[in-house]
Each structure stands twice: as C-alpha cells, then as structure tokens.
TORKOL-4160 file (C-alpha; in steps of 0.2 Angstrom, whole numbers, padded with zeros to 4 digits, m for minus):
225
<pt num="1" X="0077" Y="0064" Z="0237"/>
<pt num="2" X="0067" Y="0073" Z="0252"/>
<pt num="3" X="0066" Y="0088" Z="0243"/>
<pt num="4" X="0059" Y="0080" Z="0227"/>
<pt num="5" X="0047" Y="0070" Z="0236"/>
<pt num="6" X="0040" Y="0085" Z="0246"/>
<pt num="7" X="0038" Y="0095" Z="0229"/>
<pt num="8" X="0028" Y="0081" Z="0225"/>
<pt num="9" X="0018" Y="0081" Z="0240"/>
<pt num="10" X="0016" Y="0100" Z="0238"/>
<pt num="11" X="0008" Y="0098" Z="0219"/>
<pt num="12" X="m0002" Y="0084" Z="0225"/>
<pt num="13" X="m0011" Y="0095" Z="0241"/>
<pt num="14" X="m0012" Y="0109" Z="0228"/>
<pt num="15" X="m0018" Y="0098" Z="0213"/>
<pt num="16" X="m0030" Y="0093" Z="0226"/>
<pt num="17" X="m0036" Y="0110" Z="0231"/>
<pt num="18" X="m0040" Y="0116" Z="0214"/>
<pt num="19" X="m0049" Y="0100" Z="0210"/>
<pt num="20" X="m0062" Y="0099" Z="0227"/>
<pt num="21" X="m0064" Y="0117" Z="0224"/>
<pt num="22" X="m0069" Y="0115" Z="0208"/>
<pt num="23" X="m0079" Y="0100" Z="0207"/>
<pt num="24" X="m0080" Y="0095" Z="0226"/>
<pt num="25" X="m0072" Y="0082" Z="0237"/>
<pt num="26" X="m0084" Y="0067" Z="0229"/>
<pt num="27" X="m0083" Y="0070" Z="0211"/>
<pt num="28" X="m0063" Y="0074" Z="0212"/>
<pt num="29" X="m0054" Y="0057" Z="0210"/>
<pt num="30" X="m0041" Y="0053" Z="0214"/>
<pt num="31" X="m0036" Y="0050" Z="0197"/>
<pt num="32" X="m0038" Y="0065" Z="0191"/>
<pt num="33" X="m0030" Y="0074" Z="0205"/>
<pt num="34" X="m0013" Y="0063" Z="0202"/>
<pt num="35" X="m0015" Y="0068" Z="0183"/>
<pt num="36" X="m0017" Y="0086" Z="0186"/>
<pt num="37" X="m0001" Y="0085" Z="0199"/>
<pt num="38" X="0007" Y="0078" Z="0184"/>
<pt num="39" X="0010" Y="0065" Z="0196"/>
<pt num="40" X="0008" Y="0042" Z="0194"/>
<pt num="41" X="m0006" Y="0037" Z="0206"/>
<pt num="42" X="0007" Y="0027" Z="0214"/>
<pt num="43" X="0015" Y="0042" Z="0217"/>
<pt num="44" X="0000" Y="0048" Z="0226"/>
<pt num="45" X="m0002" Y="0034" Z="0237"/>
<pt num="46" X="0013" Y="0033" Z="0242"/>
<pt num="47" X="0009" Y="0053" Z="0251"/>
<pt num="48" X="m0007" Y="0049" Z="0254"/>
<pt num="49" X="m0017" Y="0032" Z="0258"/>
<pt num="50" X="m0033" Y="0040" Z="0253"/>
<pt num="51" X="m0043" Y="0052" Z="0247"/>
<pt num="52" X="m0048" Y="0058" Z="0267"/>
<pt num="53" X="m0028" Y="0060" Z="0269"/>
<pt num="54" X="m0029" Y="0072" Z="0255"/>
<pt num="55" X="m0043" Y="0083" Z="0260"/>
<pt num="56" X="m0034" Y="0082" Z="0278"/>
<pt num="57" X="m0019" Y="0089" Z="0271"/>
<pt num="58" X="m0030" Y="0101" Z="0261"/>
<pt num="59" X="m0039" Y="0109" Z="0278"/>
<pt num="60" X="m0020" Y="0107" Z="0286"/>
<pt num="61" X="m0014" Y="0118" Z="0271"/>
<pt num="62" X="m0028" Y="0130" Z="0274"/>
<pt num="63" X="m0029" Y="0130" Z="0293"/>
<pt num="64" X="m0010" Y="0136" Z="0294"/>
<pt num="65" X="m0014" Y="0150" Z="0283"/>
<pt num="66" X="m0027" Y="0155" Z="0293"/>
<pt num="67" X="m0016" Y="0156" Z="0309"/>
<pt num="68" X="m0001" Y="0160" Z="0298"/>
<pt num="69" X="m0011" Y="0178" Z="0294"/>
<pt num="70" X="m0019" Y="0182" Z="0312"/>
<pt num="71" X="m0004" Y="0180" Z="0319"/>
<pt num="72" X="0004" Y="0194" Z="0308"/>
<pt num="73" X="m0008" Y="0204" Z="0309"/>
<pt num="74" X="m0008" Y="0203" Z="0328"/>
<pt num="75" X="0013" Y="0203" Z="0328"/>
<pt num="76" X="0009" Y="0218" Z="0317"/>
<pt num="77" X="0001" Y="0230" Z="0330"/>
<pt num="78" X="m0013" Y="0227" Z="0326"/>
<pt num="79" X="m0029" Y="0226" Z="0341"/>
<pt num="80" X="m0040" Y="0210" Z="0342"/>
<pt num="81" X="m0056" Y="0219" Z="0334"/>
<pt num="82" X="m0043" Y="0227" Z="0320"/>
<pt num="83" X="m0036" Y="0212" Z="0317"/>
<pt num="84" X="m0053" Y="0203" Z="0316"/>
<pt num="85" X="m0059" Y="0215" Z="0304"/>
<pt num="86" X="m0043" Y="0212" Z="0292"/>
<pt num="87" X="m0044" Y="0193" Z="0293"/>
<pt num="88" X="m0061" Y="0197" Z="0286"/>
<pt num="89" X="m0053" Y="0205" Z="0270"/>
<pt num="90" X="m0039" Y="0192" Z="0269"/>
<pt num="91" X="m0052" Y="0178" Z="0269"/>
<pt num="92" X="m0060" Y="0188" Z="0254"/>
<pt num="93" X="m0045" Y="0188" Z="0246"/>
<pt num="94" X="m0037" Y="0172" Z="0248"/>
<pt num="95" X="m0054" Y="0166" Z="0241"/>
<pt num="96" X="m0049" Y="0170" Z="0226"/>
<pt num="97" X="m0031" Y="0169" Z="0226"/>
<pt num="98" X="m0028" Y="0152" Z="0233"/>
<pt num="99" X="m0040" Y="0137" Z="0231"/>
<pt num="100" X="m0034" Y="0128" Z="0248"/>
<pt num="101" X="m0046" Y="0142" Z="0256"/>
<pt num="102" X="m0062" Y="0138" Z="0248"/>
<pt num="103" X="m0057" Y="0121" Z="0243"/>
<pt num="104" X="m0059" Y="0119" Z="0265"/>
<pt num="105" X="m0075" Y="0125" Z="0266"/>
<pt num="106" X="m0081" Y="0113" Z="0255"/>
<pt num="107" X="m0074" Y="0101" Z="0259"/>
<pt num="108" X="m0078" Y="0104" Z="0277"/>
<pt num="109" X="m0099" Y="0105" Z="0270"/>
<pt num="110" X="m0098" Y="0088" Z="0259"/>
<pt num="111" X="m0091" Y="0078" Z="0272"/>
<pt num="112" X="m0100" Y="0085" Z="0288"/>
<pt num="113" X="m0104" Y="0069" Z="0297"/>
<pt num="114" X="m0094" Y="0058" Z="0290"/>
<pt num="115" X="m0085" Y="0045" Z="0300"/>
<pt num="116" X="m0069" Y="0045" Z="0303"/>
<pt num="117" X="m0073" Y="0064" Z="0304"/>
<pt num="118" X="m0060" Y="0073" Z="0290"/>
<pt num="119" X="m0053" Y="0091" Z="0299"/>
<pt num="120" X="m0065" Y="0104" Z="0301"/>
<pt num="121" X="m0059" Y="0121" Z="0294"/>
<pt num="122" X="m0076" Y="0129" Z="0297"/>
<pt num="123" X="m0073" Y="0126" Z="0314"/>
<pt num="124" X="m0056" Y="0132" Z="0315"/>
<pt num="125" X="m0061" Y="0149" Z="0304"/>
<pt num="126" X="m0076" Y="0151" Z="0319"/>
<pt num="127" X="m0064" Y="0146" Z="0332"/>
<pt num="128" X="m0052" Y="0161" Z="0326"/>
<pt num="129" X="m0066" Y="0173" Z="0325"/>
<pt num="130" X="m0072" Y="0170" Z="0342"/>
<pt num="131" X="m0056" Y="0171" Z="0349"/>
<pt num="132" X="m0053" Y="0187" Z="0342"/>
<pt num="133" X="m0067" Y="0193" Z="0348"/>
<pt num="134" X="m0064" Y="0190" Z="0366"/>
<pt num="135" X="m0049" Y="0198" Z="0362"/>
<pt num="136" X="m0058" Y="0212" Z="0359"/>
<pt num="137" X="m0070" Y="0211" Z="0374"/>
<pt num="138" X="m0055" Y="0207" Z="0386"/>
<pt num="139" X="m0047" Y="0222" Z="0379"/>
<pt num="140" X="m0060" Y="0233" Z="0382"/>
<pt num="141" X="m0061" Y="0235" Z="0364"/>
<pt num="142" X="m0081" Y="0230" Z="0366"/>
<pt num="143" X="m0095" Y="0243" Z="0370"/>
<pt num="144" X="m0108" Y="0239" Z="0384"/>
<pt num="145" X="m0127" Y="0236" Z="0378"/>
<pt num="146" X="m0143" Y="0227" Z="0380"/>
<pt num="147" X="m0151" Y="0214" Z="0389"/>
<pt num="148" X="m0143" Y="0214" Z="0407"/>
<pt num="149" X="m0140" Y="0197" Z="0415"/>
<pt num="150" X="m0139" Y="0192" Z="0433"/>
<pt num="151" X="m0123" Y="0197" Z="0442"/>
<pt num="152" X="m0122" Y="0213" Z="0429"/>
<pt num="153" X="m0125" Y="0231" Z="0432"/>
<pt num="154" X="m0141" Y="0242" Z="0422"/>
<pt num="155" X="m0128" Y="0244" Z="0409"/>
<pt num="156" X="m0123" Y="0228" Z="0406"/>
<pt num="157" X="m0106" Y="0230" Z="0411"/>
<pt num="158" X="m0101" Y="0215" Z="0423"/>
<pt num="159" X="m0090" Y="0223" Z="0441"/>
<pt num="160" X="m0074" Y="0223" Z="0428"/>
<pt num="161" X="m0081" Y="0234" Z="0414"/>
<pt num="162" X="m0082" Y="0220" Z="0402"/>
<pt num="163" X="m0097" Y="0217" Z="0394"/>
<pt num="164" X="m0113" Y="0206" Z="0401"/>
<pt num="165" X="m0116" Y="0189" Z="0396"/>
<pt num="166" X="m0131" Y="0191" Z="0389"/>
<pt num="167" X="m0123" Y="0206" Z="0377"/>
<pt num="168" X="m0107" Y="0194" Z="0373"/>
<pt num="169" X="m0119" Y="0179" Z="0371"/>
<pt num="170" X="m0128" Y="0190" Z="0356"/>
<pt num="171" X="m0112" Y="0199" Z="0352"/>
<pt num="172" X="m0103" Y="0182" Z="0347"/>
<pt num="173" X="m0117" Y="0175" Z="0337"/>
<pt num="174" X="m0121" Y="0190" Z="0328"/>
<pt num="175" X="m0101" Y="0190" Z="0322"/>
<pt num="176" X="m0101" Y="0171" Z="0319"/>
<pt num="177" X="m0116" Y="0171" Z="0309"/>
<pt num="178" X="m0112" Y="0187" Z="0299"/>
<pt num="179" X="m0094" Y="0182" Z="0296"/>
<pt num="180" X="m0098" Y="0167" Z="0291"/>
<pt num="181" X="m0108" Y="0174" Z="0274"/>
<pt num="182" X="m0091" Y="0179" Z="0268"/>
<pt num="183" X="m0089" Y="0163" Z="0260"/>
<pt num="184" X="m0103" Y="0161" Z="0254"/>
<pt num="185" X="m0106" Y="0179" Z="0245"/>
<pt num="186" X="m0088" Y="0171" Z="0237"/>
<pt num="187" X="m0098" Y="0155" Z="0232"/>
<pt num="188" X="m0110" Y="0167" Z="0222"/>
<pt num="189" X="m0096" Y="0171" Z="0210"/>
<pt num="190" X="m0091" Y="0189" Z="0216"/>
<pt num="191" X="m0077" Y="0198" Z="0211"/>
<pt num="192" X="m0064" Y="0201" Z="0224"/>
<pt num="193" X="m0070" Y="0220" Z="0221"/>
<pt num="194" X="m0086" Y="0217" Z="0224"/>
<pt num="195" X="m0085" Y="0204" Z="0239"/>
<pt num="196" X="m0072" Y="0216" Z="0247"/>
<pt num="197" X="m0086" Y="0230" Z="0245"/>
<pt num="198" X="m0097" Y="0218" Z="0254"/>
<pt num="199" X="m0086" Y="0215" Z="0269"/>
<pt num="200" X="m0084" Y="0234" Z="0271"/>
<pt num="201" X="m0100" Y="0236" Z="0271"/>
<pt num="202" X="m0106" Y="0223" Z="0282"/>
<pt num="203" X="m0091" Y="0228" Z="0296"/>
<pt num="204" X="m0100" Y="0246" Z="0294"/>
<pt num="205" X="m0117" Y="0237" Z="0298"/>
<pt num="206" X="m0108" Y="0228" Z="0314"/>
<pt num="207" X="m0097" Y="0240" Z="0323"/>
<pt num="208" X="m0108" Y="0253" Z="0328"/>
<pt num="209" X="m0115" Y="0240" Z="0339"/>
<pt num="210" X="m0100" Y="0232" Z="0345"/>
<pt num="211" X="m0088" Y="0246" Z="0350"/>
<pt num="212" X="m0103" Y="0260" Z="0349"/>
<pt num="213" X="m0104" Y="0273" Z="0338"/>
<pt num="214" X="m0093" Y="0286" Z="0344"/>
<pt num="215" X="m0079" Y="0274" Z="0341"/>
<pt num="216" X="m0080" Y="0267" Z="0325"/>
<pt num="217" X="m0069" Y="0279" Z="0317"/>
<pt num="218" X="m0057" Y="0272" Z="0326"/>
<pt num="219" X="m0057" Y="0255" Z="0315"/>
<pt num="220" X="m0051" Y="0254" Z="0297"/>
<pt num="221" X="m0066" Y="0244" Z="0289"/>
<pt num="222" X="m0060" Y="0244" Z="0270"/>
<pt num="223" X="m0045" Y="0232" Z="0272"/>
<pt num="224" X="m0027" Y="0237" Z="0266"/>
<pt num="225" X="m0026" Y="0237" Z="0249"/>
C-alpha cells in the first residue's frame, strides 16, 4: 500500500511539472494535473492540500537534483570552477529532458511575492552558483584583477592571495547574472544543441577574466557529452 501510494504521489509531482511548465503554475489546475496523473482529485488531495503543496513538492523535486548533480560532479573529482561550469551544461540539459527543472523556475517567477512564500528554486540554483564559486576563490582557482579595496594589495590580492573584495564583489555578480540567462536562452525554444553551443560560448567569454587567460586551457568548457 505505501508503495502504491508513493507512485502516486511521484505521478502527481511529475503530472505537475509538465503541466506548470507548460501552461504555468495559474493556469494548471488542479483538475487537469489529477487527470493527467491518471489519478481521482481525491487522490490528489489526499497527497497534497493544495496547489502551493504541489508546486512545493515540484521545486523539492527539482532542488534535489540540483544538489543530487553538484555533488557528483564534486565526488567525481571534479574542482569548484570545473564543477561550476558542468552544472552549467546539466542545467542546459535537464531543461530539456525533465520538466521539474523549468517547471521550478516558473513557478519560482509567477509566484514571486506571494504569501505564504512557495520555495524558491531560483534561489537555491544562485545559492549553488555562488557557493561554487567561492569554491573556486577559496581554492585558489580565481585569478587576481581590478579595482583594489581597502585592506588589499596593488594587485588586488588580499595578505592570503585570494582575491580583493571589490574583484570577488564583481566576480560574483558577473557569474550570477550570466548564469542566470541560461534559462532563459531555454525559454526561447532552443535546441539542447544550440543552448549547449551558447553555454560554451558564454563560459569562453567568462574564464579569461576569472582564472586569467593563461589558464583557461585548463577548464573543459564544452560539457561532457
């Protein structure tokens, strides 16, 4: 009986998924999300009390995920501005290939505001890319230039060798901003050729100035394959 009623619940977040990415989180009912699970509406409520609780369990879906793939790629070997650049290319992908992803964003866009406040998966994908990143600057992974701020050397290099704050200040919202086009180049109706073309590109825009350019052959920018 458990094991029936979570395949039900699975059906119902991914019913759900399809259905706010498609049409968005106020125009997907919850009627037609029950139909589409193949499910009663009593079923439904009996998982979820409302439509909120579904597009929690939605962003919950596609938070794991998220985490679920930096964490691989970090257990993989992976270091912090590698890994950063890969999550960029599985974000590309799994905007195609499961609509939990997308379905988050929207969702986190139609219901910016609202009270009670749903989750916030923009948020949690920003929260990943910034911690990545001071991954990265921790690591030593980051190169040194631009404006120098008080308590920092001409270089810019604080008395550790890590990058001013200043340069990580424009550093981080340079990343954040950037990154966050990905999903909406996706939103345009790109392929997953041509938005993994983009990403490549972009990454080769962004490294030069974050590691330096003697280093950027270091870094895989195309993705795996």
């Amino acid at each position: 009986m458990q094991e029936r009623s979570e395949r039900t619940r699975r059906r119902l977040v991914f019913a759900g998924a399809e259905l706010f990415h498609r049409h968005g989180y106020a125009n997907a009912t919850l009627g037609d999300i029950a139909r589409a699970a193949g499910v009663t509406k009593g079923a439904l409520y009996f998982h979820f009390a409302s439509k909120d609780d579904l597009a929690d369990a939605v962003q919950r879906k596609g938070c794991r995920l998220l985490h679920e793939a930096v964490r691989g790629l970090r257990e993989g070997g992976a270091s912090p501005l590698q890994a950063l650049i890969d999550t960029t290319h599985w974000l590309a992908r799994t905007l195609h290939e499961d609509a939990a992803i997308p379905a988050s964003f929207r969702i986190t866009k139609e219901c910016a505001g609202q009270e009670p406040a749903v989750m916030d998966f923009h948020g949690a994908w920003l929260a990943s890319v910034c911690e990545l990143l001071r991954m990265a600057r921790d690591a030593g992974e980051m190169a040194a230039a631009g404006p120098v701020a008080d308590g920092f050397d001409g270089d810019g290099f604080d008395a550790g060798g890590q990058p001013g704050r200043e340069r990580w200040e424009e550093a981080e919202a340079l990343v954040a901003a950037a990154l966050s086009g990905i999903e909406v180049l996706s939103g345009t109706g790109l392929s997953y050729g041509e938005l993994r073309r983009k990403v490549a590109a972009l990454w080769g825009l962004l490294l030069p100035s974050l590691v330096g350019e003697a280093r950027v052959g270091q870094y895989r920018t195309a993705g795996v394959a």
